[in-house]
C-alpha positions in Angstrom: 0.0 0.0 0.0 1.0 3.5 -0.6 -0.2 6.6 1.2 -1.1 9.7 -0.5 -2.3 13.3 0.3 -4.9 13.2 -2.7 -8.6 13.8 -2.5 -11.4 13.6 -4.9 -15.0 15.6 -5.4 -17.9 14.6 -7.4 -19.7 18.1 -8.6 -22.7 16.2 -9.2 -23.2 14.2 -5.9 -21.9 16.7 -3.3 -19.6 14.3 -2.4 -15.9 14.2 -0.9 -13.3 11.5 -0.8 -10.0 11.7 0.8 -7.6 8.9 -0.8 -5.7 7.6 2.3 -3.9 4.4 0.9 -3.6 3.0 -2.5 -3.1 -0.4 -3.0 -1.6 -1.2 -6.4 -1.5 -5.0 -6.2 -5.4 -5.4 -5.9 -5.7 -2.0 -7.5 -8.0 -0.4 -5.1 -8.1 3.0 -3.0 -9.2 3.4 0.2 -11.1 7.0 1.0 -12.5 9.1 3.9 -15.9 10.2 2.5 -17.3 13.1 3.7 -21.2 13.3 2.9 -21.0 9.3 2.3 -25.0 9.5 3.1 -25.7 12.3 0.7 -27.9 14.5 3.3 -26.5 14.4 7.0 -22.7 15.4 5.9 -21.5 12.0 7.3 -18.3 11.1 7.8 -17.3 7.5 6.6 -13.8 5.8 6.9 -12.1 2.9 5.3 -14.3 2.5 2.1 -12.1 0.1 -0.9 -13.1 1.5 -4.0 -11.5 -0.5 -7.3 -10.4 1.9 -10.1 -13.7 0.2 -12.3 -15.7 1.6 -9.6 -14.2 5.0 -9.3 -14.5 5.5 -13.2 -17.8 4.6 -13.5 -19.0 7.0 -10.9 -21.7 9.4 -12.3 -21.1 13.0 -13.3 -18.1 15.1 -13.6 -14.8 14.0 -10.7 -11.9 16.6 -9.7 -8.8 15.0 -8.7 -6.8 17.1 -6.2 -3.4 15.6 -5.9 0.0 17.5 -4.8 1.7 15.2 -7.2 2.3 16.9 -10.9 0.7 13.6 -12.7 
């Protein structure tokens, strides 16, 4: 596993995620989600999302990364 000082937003979903490890061999991320709930601004941790599942996420992601690429 790596760990990373990335996060992600979803315009369309309100939605937050904080990428705190990345784990190439299974090729997963695992995110803080803030407003995981979608009304109550809930905090969630721990949540593996595969890179299928990230990609197929509706409307339009930002990817906030201090990394250049």
């Amino acid at each position: 596993m790596t760990s990373c000082a990335s996060a992600i937003t979803s315009a369309w979903y309100e939605h937050s995620m904080i990428v705190t490890d990345i784990d190439w061999d299974i090729d997963t991320i695992t995110v803080t989600e803030v407003n995981a709930d979608y009304e109550n601004c809930q905090i969630s941790w721990g949540r593996q999302i595969t890179r299928s599942e990230l990609l197929g996420m509706e409307g339009d992601l930002t990817y906030y990364t201090r990394y250049a690429n």
